[in-house]
C-alpha positions in Angstrom: 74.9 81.4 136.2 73.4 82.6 139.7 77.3 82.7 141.3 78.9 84.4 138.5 76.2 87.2 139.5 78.5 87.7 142.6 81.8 88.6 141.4 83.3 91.3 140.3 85.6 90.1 137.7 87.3 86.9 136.9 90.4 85.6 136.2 89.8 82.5 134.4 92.7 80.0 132.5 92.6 80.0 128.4 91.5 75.8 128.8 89.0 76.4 130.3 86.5 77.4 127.1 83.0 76.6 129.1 84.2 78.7 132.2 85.2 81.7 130.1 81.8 81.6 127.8 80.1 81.8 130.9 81.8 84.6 132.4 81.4 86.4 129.3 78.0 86.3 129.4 78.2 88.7 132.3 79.1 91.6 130.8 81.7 91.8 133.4 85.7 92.3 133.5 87.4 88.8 132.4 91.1 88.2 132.4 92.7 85.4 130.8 95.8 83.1 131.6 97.8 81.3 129.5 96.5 82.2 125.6 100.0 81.7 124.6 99.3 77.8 124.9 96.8 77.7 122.8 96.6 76.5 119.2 94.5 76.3 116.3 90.8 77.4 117.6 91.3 78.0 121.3 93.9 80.2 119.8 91.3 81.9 117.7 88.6 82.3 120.2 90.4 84.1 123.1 91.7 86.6 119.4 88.1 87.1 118.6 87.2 87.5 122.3 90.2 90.0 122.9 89.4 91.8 119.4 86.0 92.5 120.6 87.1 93.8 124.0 85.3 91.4 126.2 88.6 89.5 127.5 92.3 91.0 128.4 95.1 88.6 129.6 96.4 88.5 132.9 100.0 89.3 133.9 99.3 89.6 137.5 100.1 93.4 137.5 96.7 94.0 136.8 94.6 96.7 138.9 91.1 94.3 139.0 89.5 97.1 140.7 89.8 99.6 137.2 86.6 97.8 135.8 85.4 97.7 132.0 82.0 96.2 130.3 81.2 95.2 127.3 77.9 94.0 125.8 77.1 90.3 127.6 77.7 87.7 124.7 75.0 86.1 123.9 74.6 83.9 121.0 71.3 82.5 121.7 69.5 84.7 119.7 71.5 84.5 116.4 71.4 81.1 116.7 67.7 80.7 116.8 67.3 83.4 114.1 70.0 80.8 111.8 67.8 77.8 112.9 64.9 79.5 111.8 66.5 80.7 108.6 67.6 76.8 107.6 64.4 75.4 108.6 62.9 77.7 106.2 64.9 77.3 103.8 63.6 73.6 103.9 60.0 74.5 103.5 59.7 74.2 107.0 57.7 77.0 109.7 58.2 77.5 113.0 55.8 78.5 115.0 56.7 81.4 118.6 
């Protein structure tokens, strides 16, 4: 994620569902083109991503300099805390 540190903001295409999980890992302004395309659960990720405030679209009269932030997604953590929770739920332990 070392380049991502450099910008600003991004501008990033709704296809492109790696590239945008990534950028919203920053914390920093991300535009999106193209959501209209999308169907079925591209359609509902860039919703749930707008909803939350972390992505708005891009129309190209955008002023990129007027910055926002959000809280960095970062789903790491609640997945390791559901891991944990199944495991357990198995009879299993895991140890830190």
């Amino acid at each position: 994620m070392g380049h991502l540190a450099w910008a600003d903001a991004f501008v990033i295409t709704a296809d492109s569902i790696s590239m945008l999980s990534e950028a919203c890992s920053t914390g920093k302004p991300v535009y999106v083109i193209g959501t209209e395309h999308c169907k079925w659960k591209f359609s509902a990720f860039h919703k749930t991503l707008r909803e939350r405030g972390i992505v708005r679209p891009f129309t190209g009269l955008e002023d990129i300099s007027n910055s926002w932030s959000y809280p960095p997604l970062n789903d790491a953590i609640e997945v390791a805390t559901r891991v944990r929770e199944v495991i357990a739920e198995g009879g299993w332990t895991v140890g830190l």
